[in-house]
C-alpha positions as CSV (number, residue, x, y, z in Angstrom):
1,X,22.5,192.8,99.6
2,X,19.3,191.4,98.0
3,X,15.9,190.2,98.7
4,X,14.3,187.2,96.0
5,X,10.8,187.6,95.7
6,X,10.1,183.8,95.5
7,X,6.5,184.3,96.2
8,X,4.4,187.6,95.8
9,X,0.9,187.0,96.0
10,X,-1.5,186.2,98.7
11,X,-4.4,183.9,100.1
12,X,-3.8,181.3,97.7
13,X,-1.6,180.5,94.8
14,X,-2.2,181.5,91.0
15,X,-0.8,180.6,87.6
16,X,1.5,183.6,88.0
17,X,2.5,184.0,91.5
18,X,3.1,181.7,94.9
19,X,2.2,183.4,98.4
20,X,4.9,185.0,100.4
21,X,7.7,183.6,100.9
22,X,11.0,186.2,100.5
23,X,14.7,185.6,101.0
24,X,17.6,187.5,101.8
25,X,20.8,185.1,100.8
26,X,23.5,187.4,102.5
27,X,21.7,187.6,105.5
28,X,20.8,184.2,106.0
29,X,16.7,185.7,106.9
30,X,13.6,184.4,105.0
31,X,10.3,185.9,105.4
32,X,7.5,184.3,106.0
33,X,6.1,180.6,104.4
34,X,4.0,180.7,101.8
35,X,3.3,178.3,99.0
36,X,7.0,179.4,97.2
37,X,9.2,178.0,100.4
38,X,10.0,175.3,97.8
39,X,11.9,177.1,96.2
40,X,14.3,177.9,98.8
41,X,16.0,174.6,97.5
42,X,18.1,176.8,95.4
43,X,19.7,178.9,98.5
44,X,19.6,177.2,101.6
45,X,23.0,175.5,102.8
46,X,24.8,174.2,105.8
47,X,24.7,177.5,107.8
48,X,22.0,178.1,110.4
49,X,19.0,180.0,108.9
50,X,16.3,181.9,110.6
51,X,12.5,182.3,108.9
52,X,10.5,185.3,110.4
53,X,6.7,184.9,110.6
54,X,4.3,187.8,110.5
55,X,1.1,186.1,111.4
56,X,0.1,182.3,111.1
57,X,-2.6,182.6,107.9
58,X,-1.9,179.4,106.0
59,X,-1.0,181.4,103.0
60,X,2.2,182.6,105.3
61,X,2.8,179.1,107.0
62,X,1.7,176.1,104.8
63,X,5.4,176.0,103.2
64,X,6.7,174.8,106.5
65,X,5.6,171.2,105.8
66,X,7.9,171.5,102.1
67,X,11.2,171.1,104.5
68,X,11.4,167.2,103.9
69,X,11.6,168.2,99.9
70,X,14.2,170.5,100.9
71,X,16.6,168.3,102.1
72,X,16.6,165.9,99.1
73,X,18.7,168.4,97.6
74,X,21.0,169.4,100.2
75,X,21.9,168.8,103.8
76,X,20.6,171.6,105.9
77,X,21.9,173.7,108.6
78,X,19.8,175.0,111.9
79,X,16.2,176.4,110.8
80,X,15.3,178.4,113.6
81,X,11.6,179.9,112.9
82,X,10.5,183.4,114.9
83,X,7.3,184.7,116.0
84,X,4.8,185.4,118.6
85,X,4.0,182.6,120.7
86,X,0.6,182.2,120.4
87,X,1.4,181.5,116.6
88,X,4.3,179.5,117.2
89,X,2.3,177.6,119.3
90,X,-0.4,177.1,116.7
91,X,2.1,176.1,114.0
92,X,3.2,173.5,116.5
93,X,0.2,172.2,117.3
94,X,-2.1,172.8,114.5
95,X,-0.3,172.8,111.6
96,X,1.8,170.1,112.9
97,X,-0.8,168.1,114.2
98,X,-0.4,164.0,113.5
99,X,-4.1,164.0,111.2
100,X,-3.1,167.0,109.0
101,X,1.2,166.4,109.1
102,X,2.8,163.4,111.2
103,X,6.4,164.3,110.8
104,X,7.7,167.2,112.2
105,X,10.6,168.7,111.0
106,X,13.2,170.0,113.1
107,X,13.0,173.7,113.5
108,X,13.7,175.2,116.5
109,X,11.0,177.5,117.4
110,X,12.1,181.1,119.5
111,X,9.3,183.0,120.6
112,X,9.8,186.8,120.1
113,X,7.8,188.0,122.9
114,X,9.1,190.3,125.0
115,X,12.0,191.3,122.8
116,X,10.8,193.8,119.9
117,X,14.0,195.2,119.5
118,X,17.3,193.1,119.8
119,X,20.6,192.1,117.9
120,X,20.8,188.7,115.9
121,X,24.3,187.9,115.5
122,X,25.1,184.5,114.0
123,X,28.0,183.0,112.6
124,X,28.8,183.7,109.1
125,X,26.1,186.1,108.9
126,X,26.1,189.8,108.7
127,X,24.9,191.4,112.5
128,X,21.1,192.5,112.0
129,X,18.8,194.6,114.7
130,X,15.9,193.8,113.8
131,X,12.3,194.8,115.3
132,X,8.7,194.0,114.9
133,X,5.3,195.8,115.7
134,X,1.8,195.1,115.8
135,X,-0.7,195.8,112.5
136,X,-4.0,195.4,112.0
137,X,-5.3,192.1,110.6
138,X,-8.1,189.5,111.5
139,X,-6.0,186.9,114.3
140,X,-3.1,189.6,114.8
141,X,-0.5,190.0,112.2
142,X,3.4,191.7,112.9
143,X,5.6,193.7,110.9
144,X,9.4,193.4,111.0
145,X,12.2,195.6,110.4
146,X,16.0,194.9,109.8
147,X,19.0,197.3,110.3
148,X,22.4,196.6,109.2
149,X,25.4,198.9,109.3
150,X,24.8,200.6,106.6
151,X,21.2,199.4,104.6
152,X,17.6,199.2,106.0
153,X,14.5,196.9,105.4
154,X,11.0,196.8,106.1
155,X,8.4,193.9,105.5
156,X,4.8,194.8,106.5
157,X,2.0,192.8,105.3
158,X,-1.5,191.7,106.1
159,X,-2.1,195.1,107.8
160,X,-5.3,198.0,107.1
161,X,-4.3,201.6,106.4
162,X,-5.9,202.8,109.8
163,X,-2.6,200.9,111.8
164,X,-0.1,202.7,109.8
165,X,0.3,206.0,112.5
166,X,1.4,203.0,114.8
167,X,3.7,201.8,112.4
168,X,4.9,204.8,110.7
169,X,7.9,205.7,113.3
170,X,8.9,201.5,112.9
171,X,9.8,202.1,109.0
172,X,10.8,206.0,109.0
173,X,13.6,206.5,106.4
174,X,13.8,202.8,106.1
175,X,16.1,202.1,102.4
176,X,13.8,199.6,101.2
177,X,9.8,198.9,102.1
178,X,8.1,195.4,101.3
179,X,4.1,196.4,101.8
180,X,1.2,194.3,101.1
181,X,-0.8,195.8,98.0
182,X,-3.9,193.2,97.9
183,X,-6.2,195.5,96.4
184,X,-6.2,198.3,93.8
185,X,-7.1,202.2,94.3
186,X,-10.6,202.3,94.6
187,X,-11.3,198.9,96.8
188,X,-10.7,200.9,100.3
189,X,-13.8,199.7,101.8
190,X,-13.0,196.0,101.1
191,X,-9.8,196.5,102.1
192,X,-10.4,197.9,105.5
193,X,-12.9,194.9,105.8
194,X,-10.6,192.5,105.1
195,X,-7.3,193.5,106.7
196,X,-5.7,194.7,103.8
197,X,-4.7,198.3,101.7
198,X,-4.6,199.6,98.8
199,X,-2.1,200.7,96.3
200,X,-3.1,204.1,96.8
201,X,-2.7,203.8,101.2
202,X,0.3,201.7,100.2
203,X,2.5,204.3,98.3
204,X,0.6,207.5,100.6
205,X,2.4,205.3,103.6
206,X,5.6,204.8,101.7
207,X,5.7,208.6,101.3
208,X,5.0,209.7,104.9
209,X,7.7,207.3,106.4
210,X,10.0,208.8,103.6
211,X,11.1,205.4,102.6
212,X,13.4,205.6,99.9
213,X,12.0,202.2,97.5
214,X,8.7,200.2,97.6
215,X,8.3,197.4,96.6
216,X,4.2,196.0,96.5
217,X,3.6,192.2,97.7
218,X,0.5,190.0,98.7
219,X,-1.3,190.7,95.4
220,X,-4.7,189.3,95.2
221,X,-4.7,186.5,93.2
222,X,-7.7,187.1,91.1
223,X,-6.2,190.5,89.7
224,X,-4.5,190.8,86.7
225,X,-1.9,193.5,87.1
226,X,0.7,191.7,84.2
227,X,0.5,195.0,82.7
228,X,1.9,196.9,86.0
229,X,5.0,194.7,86.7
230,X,8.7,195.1,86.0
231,X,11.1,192.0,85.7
232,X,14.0,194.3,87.8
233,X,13.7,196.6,90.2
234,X,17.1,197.4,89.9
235,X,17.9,201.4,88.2
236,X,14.4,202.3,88.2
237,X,13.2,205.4,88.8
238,X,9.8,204.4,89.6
239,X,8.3,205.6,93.4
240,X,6.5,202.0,93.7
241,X,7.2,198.6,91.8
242,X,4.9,195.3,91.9
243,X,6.5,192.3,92.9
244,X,6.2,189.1,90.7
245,X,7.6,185.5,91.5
246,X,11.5,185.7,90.8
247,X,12.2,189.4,91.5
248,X,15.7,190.2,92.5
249,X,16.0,193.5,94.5
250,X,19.3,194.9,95.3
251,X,19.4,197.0,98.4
């Protein structure tokens, strides 16, 4: 299985990177809308596809209003978009709203509340349980993460290092971590201010939870860390890998 990388930074685009926006194409999932949801042009089909929110931040959501672009390529299937309520809510009426963007495409919106463990089983997809949990962000933020029969994923981002004991038994032994990295070792202070972690909290949390890969998203977009990425994750030996735009992770 593997997850594309189609946009790996955060708050606002860069010449390198989109925000957040991931996709798994054997699993019919994408996480989260950032500025690279474009780009989904070059998986989506005729099949029903479901988009997981974490939080409702405009560098997670903004990509919702690309679907029109999307369908010049192809005819789409079902896009069914998951979250809390409140956000949905917010999308809906905010984001949505006839002064900011008049036509509104048709997702079907499913609240998660009340369910934060439960099977998703749709046709010509795989089976996934998949959870979420709460983090620790400015407006709320959620963490998701997906079991298969035989492979594990966690997505966590927008979150401080003093919610990770609550989210620690959510991502235990998980096969592959996605964590937000928005700040280098050294920028704790700022981090916990903000709602974000470091490289150094990052890969401490990655170790406790005894995931077996990390992979670093949400990088802030006025670092430079060219120097730090790899084009493939794929054979490497290396505990922790920075994501960049276009990253193909086998799982």
């Amino acid at each position: 299985m593997r997850v594309i990388i189609l946009g790996s930074g955060g708050y606002h685009p860069n010449n390198e990177r989109h925000t957040l926006c991931l996709v798994l194409p054997e699993a019919g999932l994408i996480l989260d809308a950032g500025t690279a949801f474009f780009r989904l042009a070059d998986y989506l089909d005729q099949r029903r596809w479901d988009v997981f929110l974490t939080h409702t931040h405009l560098d997670h959501i903004i990509g919702l209003t690309y679907y029109w672009s999307l369908t010049r390529q192809t005819k789409l299937g079902e896009m069914v978009v998951h979250g809390l309520e409140e956000k949905l809510e917010a999308v809906r009426t905010h984001l949505f709203a006839d002064p900011l963007f008049p036509k509104m495409p048709p997702y079907r919106f499913e609240p998660l509340d009340g369910h934060p463990r439960f099977l998703l089983e749709r046709t010509g997809w795989p089976s996934t349980e998949i959870r979420y949990f709460p983090l620790d962000h400015p407006g709320g933020s959620i963490g998701y993460r997906f079991d298969w029969s035989d492979r594990s994923l966690a997505y966590v981002t927008d979150t401080t290092a003093r919610a990770a004991a609550s989210y620690l038994p959510h991502i235990r032994g998980v096969d592959l971590l996605l964590h937000e990295c928005h700040f280098p070792t050294g920028c704790e202070d700022l981090a916990a201010k903000t709602g974000h972690v470091t490289r150094a909290q990052v890969e401490r949390v990655a170790s406790e939870a005894g995931a077996k890969r990390l992979v670093l998203l949400h990088r802030n977009p006025i670092e430079d860390d060219r120097s730090s990425q790899t084009s493939d994750a794929a054979g490497t030996d290396s505990p922790s890998l920075v994501a960049h735009d276009g990253l193909v992770v086998e799982f």
